[in-house]
N, C-alpha and C positions, 0 to 999 in steps of 0.2 A: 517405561518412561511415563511421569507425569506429569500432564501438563495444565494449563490454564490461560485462557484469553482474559486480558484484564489489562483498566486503563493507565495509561502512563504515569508514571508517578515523576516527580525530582530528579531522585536518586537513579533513573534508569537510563538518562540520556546520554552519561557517557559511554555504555552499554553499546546502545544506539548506532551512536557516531562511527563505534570502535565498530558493529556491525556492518554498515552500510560502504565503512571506506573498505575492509573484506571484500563485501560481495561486490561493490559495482566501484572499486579503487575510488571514490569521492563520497562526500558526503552533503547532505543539505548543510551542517551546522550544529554546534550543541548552539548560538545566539538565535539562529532562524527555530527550532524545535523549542526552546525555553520561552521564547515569544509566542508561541503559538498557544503552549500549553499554558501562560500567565496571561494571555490577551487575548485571543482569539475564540470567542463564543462559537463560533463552528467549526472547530479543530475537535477532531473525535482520532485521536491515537489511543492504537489496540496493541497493546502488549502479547507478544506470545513468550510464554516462562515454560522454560523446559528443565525437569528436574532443578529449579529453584536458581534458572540462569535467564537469561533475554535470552532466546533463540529467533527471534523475530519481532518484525511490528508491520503495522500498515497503518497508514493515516488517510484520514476521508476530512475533506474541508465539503458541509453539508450546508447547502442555503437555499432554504426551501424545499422548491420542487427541484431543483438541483445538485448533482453531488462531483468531488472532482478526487479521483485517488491519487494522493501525492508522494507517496513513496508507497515501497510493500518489497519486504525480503525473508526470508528465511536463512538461518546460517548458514553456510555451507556442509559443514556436523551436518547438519539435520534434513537436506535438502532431499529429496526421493523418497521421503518418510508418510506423504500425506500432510502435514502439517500445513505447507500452503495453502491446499485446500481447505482445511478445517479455517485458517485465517480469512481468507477468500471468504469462504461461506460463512461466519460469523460478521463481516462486514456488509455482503448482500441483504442479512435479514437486519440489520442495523437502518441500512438504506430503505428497505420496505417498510420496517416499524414508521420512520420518519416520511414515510408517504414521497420518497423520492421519487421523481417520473426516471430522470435518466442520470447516469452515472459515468464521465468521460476519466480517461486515462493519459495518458504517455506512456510507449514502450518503445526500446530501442529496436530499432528494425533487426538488430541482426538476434535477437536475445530470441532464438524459438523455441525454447521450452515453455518460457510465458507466452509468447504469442499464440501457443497450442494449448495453455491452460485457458486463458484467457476466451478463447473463439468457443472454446465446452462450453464454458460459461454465459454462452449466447453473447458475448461481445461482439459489436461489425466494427470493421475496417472504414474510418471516416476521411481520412486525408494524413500525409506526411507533411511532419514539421524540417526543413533540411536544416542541418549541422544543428538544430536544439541541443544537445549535449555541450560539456566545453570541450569535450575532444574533436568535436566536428561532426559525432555523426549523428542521423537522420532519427526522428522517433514517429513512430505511427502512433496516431492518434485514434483513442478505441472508444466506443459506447453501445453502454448497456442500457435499453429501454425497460420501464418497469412498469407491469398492469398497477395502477392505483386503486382499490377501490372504495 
């Protein structure tokens, strides 16, 4: 399989949508993702293209010494492959290049395969948001400190 991390185009967000409601049955929006990507100076979405398809993205809204990860999926296809990681890790050195101190998340409390990816990745445990979702449930909120130098 080959792949490539590359930033969001147009044409990728019904992709996206079509992804996101998949893996977590909702979605931000193609209005909220097309605003971001025609307005929003610190919207940094990261395409993951698999064999010439969306198989993922992650988006980091970066301001300054602050970063905040607002979505992040991999397809279901493709899930247990590594690719998260490789997504993951192409967004932390993104984070570093941009001199980020720290990097905060939302995860759903009950979702532990990210919550296990996420803690490797020196993430800590800051505080729970209750019913944050629209389903009602609870998200733990994660951050990643970062050496600047």
């Amino acid at each position: 399989m080959k792949y490539l991390i590359r930033p969001l185009e147009e044409k990728d967000i019904e992709a996206i949508v079509a992804g996101e409601m998949e893996v977590f049955g909702d979605s931000l929006g193609y209005d909220l993702i097309y605003a971001d990507l025609k307005l929003n100076p610190y919207a940094h979405y990261l395409v993951l293209e698999i064999d010439g398809e969306v198989g993922g993205y992650l988006s980091l809204w970066i301001t300054g010494e602050a970063a905040e990860m607002i979505n992040f999926y991999v397809a279901k296809k493709y899930q247990g492959m590594g690719f998260g990681k490789k997504l993951l890790d192409f967004a932390l050195r993104l984070c570093r290049l941009c001199k980020v101190k720290s990097l905060s998340l939302e995860v759903r409390s009950s979702n532990l395969p990210a919550l296990r990816l996420y803690e490797k990745y020196g993430f800590v445990f800051s505080h729970v948001r209750k019913s944050y979702y629209r389903d009602g449930s609870d998200a733990h909120v994660l951050i990643k400190k970062f050496e600047v130098k």
